[in-house]
N, C-alpha and C positions, 0 to 999 in steps of 0.2 A: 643363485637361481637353481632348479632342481635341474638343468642341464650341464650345471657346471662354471654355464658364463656368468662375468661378471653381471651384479643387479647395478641398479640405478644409482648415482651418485645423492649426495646430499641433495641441489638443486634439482637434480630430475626428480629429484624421489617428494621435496616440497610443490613443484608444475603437477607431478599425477597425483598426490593427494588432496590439492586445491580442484583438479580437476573434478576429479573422481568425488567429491563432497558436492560440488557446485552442479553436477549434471550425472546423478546415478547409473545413467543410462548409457553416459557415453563409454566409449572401447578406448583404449590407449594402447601404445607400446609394451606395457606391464602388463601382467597378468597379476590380481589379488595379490597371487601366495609371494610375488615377486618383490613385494611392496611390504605389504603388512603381514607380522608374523601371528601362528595362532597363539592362543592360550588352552590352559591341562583344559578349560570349558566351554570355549568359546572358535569356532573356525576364522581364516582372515577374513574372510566376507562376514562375518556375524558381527566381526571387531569393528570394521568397516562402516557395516549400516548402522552402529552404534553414534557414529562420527555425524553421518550424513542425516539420521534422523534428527541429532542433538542440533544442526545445522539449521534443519527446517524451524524446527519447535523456536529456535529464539526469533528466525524472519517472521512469525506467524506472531510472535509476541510483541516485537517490534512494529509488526502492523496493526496491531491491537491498540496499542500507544500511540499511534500516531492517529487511528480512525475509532474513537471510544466509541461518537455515537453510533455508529456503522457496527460496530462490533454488538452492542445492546440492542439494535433494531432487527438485525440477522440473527442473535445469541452465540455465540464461541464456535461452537463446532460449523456451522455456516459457514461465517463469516471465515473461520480459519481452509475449508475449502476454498470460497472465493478468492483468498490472498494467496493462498499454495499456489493454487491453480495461474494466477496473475504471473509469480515467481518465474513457476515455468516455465511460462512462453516467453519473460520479460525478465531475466536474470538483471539483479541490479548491477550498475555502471558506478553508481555513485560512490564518493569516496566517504559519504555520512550517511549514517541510519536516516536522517530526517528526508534524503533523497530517494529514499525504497520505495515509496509509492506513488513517486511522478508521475507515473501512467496508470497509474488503478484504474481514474472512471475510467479513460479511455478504452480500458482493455475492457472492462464491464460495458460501456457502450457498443463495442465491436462484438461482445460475445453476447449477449441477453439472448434469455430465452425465447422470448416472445418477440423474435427478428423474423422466424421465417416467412414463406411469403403464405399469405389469408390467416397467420396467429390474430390473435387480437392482445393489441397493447395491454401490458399489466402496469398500475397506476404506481406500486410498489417498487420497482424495478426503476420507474422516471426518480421516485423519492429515494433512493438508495445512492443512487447516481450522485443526484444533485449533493447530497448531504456528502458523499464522497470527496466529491468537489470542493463543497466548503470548509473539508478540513481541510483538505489540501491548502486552499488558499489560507486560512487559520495560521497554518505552520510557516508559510512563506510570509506574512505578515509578523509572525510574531519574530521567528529570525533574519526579515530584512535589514541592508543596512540603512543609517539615515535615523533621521528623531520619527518623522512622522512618514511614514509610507502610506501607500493609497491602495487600495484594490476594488473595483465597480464589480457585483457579482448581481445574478440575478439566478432565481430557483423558485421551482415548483409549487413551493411549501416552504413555510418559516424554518427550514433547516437549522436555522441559529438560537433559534429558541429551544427546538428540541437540542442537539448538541449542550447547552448549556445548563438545561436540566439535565442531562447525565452527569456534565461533569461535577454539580453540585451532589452526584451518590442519591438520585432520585432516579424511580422508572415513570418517565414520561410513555402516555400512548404516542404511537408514530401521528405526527403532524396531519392534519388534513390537505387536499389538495387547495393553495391559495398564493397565487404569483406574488415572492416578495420581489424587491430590488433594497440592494444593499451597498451599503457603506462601509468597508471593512480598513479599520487604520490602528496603530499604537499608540498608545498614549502610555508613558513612565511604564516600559516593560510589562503592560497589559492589553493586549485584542479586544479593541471597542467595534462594537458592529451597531451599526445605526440604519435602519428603513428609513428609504426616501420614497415620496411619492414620482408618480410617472414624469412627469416635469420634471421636479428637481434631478431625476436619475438621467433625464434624458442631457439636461446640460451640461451636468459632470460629467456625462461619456462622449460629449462634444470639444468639450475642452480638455479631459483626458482621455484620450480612444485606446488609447496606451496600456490603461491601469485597469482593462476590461478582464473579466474571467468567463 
């Protein structure tokens, strides 16, 4: 350290650069130069945001992967504020990529723009949401355990229709507004999604309240 004192051992010096990548923002015991050494072109801070930008850029693409049609309905640069932005507030917990965006709608529910009070709702914003949602449940179907898992979902808009035109590498327009209810289960390592009408939906979420999304 340019004081003289000893710097960070091995383990402290892995705690502040995990920190220091996971929340740019925050202050530690170290200071930069303390931590990471410069290059003949580069400062430790320039070294640094190098780490921490490369950090974000794979979460934003790991959230791309997990929400396609979300990411085609917004387009890339959107969609990749939305999820930064989610990141931030909501650093992940989970110990797999597939559990990075547990809370997306959530956070997108809490934050919409069209919250404050005499906005007028945007129809966009509800479809964004829900198709958010449906990936979610998507990914939780497809890697639950068990042969046949069950999930009762219900959305604004055929969500699953568009979703599945994206991921056939088609630009579907965004769904119109039209209440599905859905049946979302696996069959031989594939996500079948089946509309039920209001009856049929209402008995399966009587007899399973459980498998509701």
């Amino acid at each position: 350290m340019a004081d003289g004192t000893p710097g960070p051992g091995l383990a402290a010096t892995q705690r502040w650069l995990q920190a220091a990548i996971l929340d740019p923002a925050a202050t530690g015991r170290y200071a930069v130069g303390d931590v990471v050494t410069a290059s003949r072109r580069l400062s430790a801070r320039e070294r640094l945001r190098i780490h921490q930008q490369g950090y974000r850029l794979r979460l934003a693409e790991c959230m791309r992967s997990l929400h396609p049609g979300s990411a085609h309905l917004l387009g890339r640069e959107i969609f990749d504020g939305f999820a930064l932005a989610y990141l931030e507030a909501h650093p992940s917990r989970s110990p797999t990529l597939a559990g990075l965006s547990d809370g997306f709608a959530g956070h997108l529910a809490r934050t919409r723009p069209d919250s404050a009070p005499g906005a007028q709702r945007e129809p966009w914003i509800d479809l964004l949401i829900d198709l958010v949602r449906f990936e979610r449940v998507f990914t939780e179907v497809l890697d639950a355990p068990g042969t046949r898992p069950l999930r009762l979902f219900w959305a604004c808009a055929p969500v699953h229709a568009y979703l599945t035109e994206v991921r056939r590498g088609r630009d579907p327009e965004p769904p119109a507004p039209h209440p599905v209810r859905l049946a979302v289960t696996r069959r031989d390592h594939t996500v079948v999604t089946r509309e039920l009408s209001r009856a049929a939906y209402d008995r399966l979420l009587h007899a399973h309240p459980e498998d509701a999304s």
